[in-house]
C-alpha positions in Angstrom: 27.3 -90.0 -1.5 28.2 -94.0 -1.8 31.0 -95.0 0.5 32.2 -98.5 0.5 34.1 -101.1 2.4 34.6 -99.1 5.5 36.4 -100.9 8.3 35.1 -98.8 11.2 35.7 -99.1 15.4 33.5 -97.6 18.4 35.0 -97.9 21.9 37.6 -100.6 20.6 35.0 -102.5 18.8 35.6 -102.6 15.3 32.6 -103.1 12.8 32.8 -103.7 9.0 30.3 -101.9 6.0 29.8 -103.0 3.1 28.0 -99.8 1.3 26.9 -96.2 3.0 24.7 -94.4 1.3 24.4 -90.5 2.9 21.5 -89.4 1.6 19.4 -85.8 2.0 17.4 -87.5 4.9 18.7 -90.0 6.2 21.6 -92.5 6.0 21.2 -96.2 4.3 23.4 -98.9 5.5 23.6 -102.3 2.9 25.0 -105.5 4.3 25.3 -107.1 0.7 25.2 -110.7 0.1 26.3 -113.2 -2.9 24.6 -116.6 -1.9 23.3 -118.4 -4.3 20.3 -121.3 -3.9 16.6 -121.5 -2.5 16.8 -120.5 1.4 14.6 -120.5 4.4 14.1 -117.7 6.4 14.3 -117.6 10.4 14.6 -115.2 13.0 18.4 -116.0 13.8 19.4 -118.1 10.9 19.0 -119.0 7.1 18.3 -122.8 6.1 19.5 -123.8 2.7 18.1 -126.4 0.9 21.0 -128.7 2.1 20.1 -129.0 5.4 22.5 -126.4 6.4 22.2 -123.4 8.6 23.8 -120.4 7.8 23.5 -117.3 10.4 21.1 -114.6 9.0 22.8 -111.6 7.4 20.0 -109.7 9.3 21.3 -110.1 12.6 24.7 -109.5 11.9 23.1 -106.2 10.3 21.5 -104.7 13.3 24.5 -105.6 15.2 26.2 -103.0 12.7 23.7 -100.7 12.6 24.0 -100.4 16.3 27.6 -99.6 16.1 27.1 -97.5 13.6 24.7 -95.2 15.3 26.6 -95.1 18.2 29.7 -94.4 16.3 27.5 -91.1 14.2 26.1 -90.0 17.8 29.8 -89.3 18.5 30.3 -87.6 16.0 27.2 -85.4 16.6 25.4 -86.9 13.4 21.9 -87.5 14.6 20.7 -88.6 10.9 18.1 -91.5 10.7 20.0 -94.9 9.6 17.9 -97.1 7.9 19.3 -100.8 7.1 19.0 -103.3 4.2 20.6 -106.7 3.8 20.9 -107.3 0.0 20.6 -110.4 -2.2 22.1 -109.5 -5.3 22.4 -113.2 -6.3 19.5 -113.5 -9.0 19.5 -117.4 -8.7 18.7 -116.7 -5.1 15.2 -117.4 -3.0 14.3 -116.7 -0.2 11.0 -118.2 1.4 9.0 -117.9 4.1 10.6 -113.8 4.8 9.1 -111.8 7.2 7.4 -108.9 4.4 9.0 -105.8 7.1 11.2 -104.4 4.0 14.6 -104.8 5.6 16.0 -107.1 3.0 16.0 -106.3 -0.8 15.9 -109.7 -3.5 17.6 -109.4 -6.6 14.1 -107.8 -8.3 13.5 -105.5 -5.8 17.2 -104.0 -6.4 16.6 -101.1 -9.2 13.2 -100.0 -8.2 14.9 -99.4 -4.5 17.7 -97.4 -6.1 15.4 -95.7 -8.4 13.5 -94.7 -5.7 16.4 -92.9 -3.9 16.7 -90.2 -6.5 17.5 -87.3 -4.4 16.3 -83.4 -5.9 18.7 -82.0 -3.0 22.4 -81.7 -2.9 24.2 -82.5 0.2 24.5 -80.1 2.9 27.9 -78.9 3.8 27.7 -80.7 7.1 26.6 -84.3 5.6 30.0 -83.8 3.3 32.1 -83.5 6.0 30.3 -86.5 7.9 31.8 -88.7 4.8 35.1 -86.9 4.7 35.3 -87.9 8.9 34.3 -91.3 8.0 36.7 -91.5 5.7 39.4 -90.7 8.2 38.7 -93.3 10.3 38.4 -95.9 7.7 41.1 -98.5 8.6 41.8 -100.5 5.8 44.7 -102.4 8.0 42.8 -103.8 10.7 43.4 -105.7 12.7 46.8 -105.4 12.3 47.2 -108.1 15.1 45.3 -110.8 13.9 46.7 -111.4 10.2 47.8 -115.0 10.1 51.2 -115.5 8.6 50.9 -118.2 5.8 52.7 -119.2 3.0 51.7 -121.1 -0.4 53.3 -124.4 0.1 51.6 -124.8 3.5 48.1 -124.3 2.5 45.7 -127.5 1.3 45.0 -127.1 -2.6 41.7 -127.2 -3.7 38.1 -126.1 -4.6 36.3 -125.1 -1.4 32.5 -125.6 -0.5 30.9 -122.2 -0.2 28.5 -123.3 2.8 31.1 -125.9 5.1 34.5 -124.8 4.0 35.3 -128.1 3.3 38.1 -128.5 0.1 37.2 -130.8 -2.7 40.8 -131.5 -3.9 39.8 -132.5 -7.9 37.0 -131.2 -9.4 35.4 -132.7 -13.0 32.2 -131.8 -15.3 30.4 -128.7 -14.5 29.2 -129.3 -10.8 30.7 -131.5 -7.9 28.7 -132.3 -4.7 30.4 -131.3 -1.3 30.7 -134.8 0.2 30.2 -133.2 4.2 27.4 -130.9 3.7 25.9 -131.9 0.1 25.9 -128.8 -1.1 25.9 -128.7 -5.4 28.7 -126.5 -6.3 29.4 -124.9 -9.9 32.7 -125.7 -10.8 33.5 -122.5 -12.8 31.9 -119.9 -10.1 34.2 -122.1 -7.5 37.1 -121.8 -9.9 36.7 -118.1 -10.2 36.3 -117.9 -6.4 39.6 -120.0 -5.7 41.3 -117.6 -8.4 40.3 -114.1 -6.6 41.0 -115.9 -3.2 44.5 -116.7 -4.3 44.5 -112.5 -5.7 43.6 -111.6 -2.2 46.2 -114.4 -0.6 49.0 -113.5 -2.8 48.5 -109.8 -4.2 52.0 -109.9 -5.5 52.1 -113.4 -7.4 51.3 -113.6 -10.7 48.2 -115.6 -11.9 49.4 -118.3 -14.6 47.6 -121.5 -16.2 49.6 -123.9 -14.7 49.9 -122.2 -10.6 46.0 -122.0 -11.0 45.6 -125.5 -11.8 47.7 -126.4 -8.7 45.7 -124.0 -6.4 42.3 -125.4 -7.3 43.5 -129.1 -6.9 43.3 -131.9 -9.8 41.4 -130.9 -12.5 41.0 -130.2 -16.1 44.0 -127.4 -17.5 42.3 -126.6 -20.1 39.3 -125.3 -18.5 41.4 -123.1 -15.9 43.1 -121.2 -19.6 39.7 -120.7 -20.4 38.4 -119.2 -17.5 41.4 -117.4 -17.2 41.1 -115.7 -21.0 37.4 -115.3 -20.2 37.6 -113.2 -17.1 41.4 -111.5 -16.7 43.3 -109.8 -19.2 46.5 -111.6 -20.6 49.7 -110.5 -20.6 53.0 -111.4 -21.6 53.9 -114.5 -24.4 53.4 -117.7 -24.7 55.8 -119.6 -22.3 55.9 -116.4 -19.9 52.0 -115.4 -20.2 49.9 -114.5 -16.7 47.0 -112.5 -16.4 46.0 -109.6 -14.0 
């Protein structure tokens, strides 16, 4: 049973997974990651061919596991977790890894799953483990800590995947971050500025002209296409948005 996006708590500590597997045996926890780019691995921290550290997803990982296998003790689950950070990225590299199996590279992806092929169903108690999980899935939280912010206040622009800074114009296909030097694609960062503004603004509607603004200076044309390419269109000419 696959359950995913779980926003979990333990003792007032709240924890956040991205993809359970409950499996015959045991349970799989995935911390999956999208970066993109040749890395260098370290015990506490990633370095990207920039220059620039990133922490490793690893160690925020067993810091999850933890929680988590506190979190199934109380509930008198004493299933075996295992944990897997997972590139899914296949223009990512990783060099210099420690060969212990706990991450999974793009390649390594469908044998891993292949290999999970259960011949068992799930018991009757592993099913209610995912219902109970289920239940305490908070989907709100933290309630407390949700920033109030509205369109006109926030800074317009692409921003750089690795330093957060915001590249206010963008022009040809990639744009160098002029704080960290990272080389950015200018249609993944559009598409990342589009489902940002989706999860900013659930309720707006996604039109040529506000996605032009929200991604800074740029060229129109290449914000319809991306647009027609990846979201479905609705409405006609003068009124058109896509969802």
């Amino acid at each position: 049973m696959v359950l995913n996006d779980l926003q979990l708590e333990f003792r007032k500590s709240s924890f956040q997974v991205d993809t359970l597997l409950i499996c015959t045996d045991k349970i799989r926890l995935y911390e999956v990651k999208n970066y993109e780019g040749v890395h260098t691995w370290a015990d506490d921290k990633l370095l990207k061919s920039t220059g620039v550290y990133l922490e490793n997803p690893w160690v925020q990982l067993q810091r999850t596991k933890v929680k988590l296998e506190l979190l199934l003790q109380s509930l008198s689950c004493q299933m075996k977790v295992e944990a897997y950070v997972v590139y899914i990225n296949p223009e990512f590299t990783l060099l210099e890894a420690k060969g212990d199996g706990n991450y999974l590279l793009p390649s390594q992806v469908p044998l891993h799953f292949r290999s999970l092929q259960m011949k068992e169903t799930l018991s009757f108690e592993q099913r209610r483990l995912a219902e109970r999980l289920l239940q305490l899935h908070n989907p709100d939280y933290p309630p407390h800590m949700k920033p109030v912010y509205c369109y006109e206040d926030l800074r317009k622009g692409i921003g750089c995947p690795a330093c957060g800074t915001v590249a206010e114009a963008f022009h040809g296909h990639f744009i160098k971050c002029q704080t960290c030097g990272e080389r950015m694609n200018v249609k993944k960062a559009i598409k990342r500025n589009i489902e940002d503004f989706r999860l900013l603004f659930p309720d707006e509607k996604l039109t040529t002209n506000r996605m032009l603004d929200w991604c800074g200076s740029g060229d129109k044309d290449r914000i319809y296409r991306i647009l027609r390419e990846s979201y479905q269109p609705k409405g006609n000419a003068h009124g058109r948005y896509y969802i």
